[in-house]
C-alpha positions in Angstrom: -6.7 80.9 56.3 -4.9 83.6 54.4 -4.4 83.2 50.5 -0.9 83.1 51.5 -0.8 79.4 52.6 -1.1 78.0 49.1 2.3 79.6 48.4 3.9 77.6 51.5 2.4 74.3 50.5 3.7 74.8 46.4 7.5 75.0 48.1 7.3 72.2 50.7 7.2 72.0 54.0 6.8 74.1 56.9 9.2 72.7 59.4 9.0 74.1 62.9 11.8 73.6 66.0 11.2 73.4 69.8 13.4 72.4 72.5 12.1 71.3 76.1 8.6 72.5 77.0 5.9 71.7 79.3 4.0 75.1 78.4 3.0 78.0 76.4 6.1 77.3 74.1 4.6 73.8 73.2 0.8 75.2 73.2 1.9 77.9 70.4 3.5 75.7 68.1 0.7 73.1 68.6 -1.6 75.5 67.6 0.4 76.6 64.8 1.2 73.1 63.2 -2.7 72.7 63.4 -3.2 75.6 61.9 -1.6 75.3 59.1 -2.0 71.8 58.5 -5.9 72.0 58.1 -5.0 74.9 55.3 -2.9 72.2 53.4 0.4 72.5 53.7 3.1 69.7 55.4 4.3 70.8 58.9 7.1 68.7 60.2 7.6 69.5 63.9 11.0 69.0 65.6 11.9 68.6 68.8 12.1 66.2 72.2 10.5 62.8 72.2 8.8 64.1 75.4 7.3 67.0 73.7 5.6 65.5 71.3 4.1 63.1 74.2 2.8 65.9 76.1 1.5 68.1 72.8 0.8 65.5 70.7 1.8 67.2 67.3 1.3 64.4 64.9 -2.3 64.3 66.3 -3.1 68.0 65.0 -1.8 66.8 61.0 2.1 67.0 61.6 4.6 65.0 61.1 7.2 64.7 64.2 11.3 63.9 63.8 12.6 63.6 67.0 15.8 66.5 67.6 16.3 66.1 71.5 17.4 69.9 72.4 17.3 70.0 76.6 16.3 73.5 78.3 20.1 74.4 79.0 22.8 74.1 76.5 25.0 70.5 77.3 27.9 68.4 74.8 24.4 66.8 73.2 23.6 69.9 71.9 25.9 68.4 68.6 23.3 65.4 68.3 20.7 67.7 68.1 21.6 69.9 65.3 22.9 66.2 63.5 19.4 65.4 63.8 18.4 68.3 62.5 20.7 68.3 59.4 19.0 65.2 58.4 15.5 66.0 59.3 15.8 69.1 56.9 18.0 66.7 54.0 14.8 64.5 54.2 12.6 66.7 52.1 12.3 70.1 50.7 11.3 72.9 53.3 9.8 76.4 52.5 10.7 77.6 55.9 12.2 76.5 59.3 10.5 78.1 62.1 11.9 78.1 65.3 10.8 78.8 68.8 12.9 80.1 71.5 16.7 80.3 72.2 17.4 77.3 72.8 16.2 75.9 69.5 16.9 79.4 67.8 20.8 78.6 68.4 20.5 74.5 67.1 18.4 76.3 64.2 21.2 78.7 63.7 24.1 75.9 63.6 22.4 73.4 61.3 23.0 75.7 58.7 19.5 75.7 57.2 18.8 76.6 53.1 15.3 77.1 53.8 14.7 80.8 55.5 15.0 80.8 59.1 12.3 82.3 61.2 13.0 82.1 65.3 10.5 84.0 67.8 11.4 85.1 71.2 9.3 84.1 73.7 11.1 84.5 76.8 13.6 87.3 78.0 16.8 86.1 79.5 17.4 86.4 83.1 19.9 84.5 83.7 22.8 85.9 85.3 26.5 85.2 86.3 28.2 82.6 83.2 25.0 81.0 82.3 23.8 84.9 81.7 26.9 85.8 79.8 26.9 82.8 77.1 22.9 83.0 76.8 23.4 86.8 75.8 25.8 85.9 73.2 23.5 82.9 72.0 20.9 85.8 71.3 23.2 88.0 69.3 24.2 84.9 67.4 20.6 84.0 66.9 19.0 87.4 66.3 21.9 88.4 63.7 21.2 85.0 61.8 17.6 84.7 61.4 16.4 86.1 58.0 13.1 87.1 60.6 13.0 87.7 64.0 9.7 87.4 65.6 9.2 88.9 69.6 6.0 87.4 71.9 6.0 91.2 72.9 6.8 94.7 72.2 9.9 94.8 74.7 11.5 91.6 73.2 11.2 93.3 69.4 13.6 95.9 70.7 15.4 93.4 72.1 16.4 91.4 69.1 16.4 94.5 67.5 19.4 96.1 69.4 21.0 92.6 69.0 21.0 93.5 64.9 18.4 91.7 64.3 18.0 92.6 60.5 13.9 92.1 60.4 12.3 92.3 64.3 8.6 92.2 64.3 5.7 92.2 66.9 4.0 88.7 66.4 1.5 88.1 69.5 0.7 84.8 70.6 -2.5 84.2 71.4 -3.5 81.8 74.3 -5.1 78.2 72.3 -9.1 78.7 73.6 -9.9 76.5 76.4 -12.5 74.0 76.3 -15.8 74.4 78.1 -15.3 73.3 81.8 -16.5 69.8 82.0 -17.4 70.3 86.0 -19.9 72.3 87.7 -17.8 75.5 90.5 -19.3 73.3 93.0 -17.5 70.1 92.4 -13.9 71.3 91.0 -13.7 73.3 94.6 -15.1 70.3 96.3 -12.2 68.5 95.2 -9.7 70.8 97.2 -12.3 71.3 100.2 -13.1 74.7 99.5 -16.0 75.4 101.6 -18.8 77.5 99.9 -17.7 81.0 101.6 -13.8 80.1 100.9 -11.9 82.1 98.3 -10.1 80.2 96.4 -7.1 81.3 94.3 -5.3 80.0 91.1 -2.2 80.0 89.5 -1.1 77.8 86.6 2.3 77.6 85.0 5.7 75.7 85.0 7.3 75.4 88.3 10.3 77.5 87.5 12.5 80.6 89.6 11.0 82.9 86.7 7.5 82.3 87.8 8.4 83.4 91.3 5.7 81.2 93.4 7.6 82.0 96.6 6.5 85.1 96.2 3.1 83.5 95.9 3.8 81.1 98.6 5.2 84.2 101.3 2.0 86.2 100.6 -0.6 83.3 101.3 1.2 82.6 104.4 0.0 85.8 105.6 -3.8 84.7 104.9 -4.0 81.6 107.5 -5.8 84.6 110.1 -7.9 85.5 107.9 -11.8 84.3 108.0 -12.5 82.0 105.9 -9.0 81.5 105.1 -8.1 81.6 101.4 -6.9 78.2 99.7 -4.7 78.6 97.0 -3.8 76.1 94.0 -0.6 76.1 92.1 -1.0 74.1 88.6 2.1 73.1 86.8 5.4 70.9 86.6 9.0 71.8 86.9 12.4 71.7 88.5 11.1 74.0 91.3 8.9 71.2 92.3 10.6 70.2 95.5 11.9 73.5 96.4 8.4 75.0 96.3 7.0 72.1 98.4 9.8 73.2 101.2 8.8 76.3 101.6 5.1 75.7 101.0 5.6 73.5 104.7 8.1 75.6 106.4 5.9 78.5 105.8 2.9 76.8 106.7 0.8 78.1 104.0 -2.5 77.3 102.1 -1.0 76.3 99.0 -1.6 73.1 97.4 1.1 72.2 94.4 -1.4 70.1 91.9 1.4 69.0 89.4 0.7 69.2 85.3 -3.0 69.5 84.8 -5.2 69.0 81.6 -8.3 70.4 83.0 -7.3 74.7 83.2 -11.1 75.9 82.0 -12.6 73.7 85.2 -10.2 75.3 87.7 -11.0 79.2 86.7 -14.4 77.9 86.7 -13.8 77.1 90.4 -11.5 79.7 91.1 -12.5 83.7 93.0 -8.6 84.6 91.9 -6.2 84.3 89.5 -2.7 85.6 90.1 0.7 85.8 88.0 3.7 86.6 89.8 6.6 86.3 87.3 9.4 88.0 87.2 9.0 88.2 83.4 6.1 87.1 80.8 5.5 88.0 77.4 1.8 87.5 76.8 1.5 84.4 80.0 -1.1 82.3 78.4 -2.3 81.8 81.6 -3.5 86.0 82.3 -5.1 85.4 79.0 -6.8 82.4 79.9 -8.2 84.4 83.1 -9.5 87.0 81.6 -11.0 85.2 78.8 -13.3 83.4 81.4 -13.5 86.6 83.4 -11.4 85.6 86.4 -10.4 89.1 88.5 -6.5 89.0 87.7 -3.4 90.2 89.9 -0.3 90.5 88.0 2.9 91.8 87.8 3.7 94.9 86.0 6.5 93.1 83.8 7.3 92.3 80.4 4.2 92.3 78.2 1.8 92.1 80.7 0.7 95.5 81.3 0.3 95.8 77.4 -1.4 92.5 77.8 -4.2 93.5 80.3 -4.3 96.9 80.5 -6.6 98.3 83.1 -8.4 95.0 83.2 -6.2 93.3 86.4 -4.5 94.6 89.0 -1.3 94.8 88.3 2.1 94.9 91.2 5.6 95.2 91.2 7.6 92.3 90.6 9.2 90.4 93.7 7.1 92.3 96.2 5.4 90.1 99.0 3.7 93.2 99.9 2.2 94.4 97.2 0.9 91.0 96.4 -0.6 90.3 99.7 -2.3 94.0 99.8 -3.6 93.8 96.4 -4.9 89.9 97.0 -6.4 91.3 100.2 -7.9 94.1 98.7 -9.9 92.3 96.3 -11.0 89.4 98.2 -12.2 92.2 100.7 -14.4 93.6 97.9 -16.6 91.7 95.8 -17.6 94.7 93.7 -14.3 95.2 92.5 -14.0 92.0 92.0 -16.7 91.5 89.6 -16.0 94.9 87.7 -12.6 92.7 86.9 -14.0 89.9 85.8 -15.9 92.1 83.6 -13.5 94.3 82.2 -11.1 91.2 81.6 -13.3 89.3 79.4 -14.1 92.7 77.5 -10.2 93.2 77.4 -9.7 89.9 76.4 -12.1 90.3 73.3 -9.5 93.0 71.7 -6.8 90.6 71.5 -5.5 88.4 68.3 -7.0 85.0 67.9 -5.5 82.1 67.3 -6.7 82.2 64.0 -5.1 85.7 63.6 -1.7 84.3 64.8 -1.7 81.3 62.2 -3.2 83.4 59.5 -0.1 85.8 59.8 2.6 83.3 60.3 0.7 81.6 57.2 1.6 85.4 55.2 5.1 85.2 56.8 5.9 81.9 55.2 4.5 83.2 51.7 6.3 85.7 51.7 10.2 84.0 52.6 8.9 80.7 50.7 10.4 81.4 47.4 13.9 82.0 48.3 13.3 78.1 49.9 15.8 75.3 48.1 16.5 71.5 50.0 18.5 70.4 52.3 20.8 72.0 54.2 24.4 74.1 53.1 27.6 73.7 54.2 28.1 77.4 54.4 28.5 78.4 58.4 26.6 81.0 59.6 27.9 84.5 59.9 27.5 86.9 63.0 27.0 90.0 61.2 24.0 91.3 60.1 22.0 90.4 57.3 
């Protein structure tokens, strides 16, 4: 760790915000509460009950306050920043650190002493009302947060048109997986993948954004071929049962496993990995692939082609056609394939560690911790800059 963290830990706690995730949201700050926890300082983390069940933040050195802060904005969105109030009240904080809109906005509204600090990780893509009122949460946010952090370089210009006063670039790197616990034989034994059977991954939440009916139309179009591909889908969401539809109507070879803990054993397993978002900042999933060499086709949005680089094959977004030709295309060349898997892990060895990314959030803190006092003001934010 930095020499930075010592100044966190003399002005109090780290406190850091979430709202409802089942993904690479919860992963980051995970990582991050560990991170800076094993340097010294106090992290509270705040967020849903059911977050800290799934992430397990108190079991990495924080401390947890429940603040209940749903994916989409509802009336109990006035509990949430209550709770807030009085989790910040509770002690003195250096810092808030918040991650996302959604808990960006509850951030914004508590009316925080302590320097605010919110990172982008998503773009919003909403459209119609919902589009509309999340646009104007972002100006809000991005014109109230003494630092604006973006997962990639397209969101720092984001934030930045939005008046964001301070916009930086502040990657966030994939948490390392653990070693696979299962031999390739026995995690594709598992979905009856015979031995000369591709077999294709995709892990992440089960949400419109991630676009698996894209995913779902293109392996529909691989039943004729010999041996026909099987493809796996890991990950939870409200697209569950939509998915599952089309996945029978279509008739396709796509299994929908659910959440899974066990990531490293099904790239262990897997020929394929494939992202087909219509937006990502740095997926931790395409940098899970290509840290375990997995050949990679993605789509050419967001930060993902400053991501991989030349080391995947990267489509359009919301193309069938492009997906199927370039799945085709490697599965029909094993050269190509490997030269992937190569270049990916090499690719993948350029990138920020986690390390790297808690080292300068650690600096971050340092250097907004001395303008930290208490408890929260009265004062309500303004929408101008600052």
């Amino acid at each position: 760790m930095t020499d930075a963290t010592p100044n966190v830990r003399r002005n109090g706690t780290v406190a850091l915000l979430l709202a409802s995730s089942t993904g690479g949201v919860g992963q980051h700050v995970r990582s991050v509460a560990r991170g800076i926890a094993a340097a010294g300082a106090p992290v509270l983390v705040c967020g849903p009950a059911a977050a800290e069940e799934q992430f397990d933040f108190t079991g990495v050195g924080a401390r947890f306050r429940p603040v209940e802060i749903p994916a989409s904005p509802t009336p109990a969105d006035a509990r949430a920043v209550a709770a807030l109030r009085r989790a910040l009240a509770a002690e003195p904080v250096a810092v808030l650190h918040a991650h996302g809109l959604r808990a960006g906005l509850v951030a914004v509204l508590a009316r925080p002493a302590a320097p605010l600090v919110v990172t982008w990780h998503n773009a919003v893509l909403a459209r119609g009302l919902r589009g509309r009122l999340s646009r104007l949460a972002e100006r809000v946010v991005a014109r109230n947060a003494r630092v604006v952090l973006g997962a990639s370089a397209d969101l720092v210009e984001r934030v930045a048109a939005l008046g964001a006063a301070d916009a930086r670039l502040a990657p966030v790197a994939a948490p390392a997986l653990p070693a696979p616990r299962r031999r390739r034989a026995a995690v594709r034994a598992e979905f009856g993948v015979a031995a000369d059977q591709p077999l294709i991954v995709s892990v992440g939440r089960l949400h419109p954004q991630k676009r698996y009916d894209v995913l779902i139309d293109a392996a529909a179009r691989w039943r004729g071929r010999t041996p026909p591909p099987v493809v796996v889908i890991a990950g939870s969401g409200p697209a569950y049962l939509p998915l599952a539809a089309r996945v029978s109507a279509a008739r396709a070879p796509v299994t929908l496993l659910g959440h899974r803990t066990d990531v490293a054993d099904l790239l262990a397993g897997a020929d394929l990995a494939v992202v087909t978002s219509d937006w990502e900042a740095r997926q931790l999933f395409a940098q899970e692939a290509l840290r375990a060499g997995v050949p990679l086709v993605a789509t050419a949005v967001g930060g993902l082609p400053e991501l991989v680089g030349d080391a995947a094959a990267l489509v359009p977004p919301d193309d069938v056609d492009a997906v199927d030709a370039a799945v085709r295309g490697l599965l029909d060349d094993a050269t190509r394939r490997a030269d992937l898997g190569r270049a990916g892990a090499a690719r993948a060895g350029t990138w920020p560690t986690e390390a790297d990314t808690v080292a300068e959030l650690a600096a971050l803190y340092a250097e907004l911790a001395p303008d930290a006092a208490g408890p929260a003001t009265p004062d309500a934010p303004s929408t101008g800059r600052r």
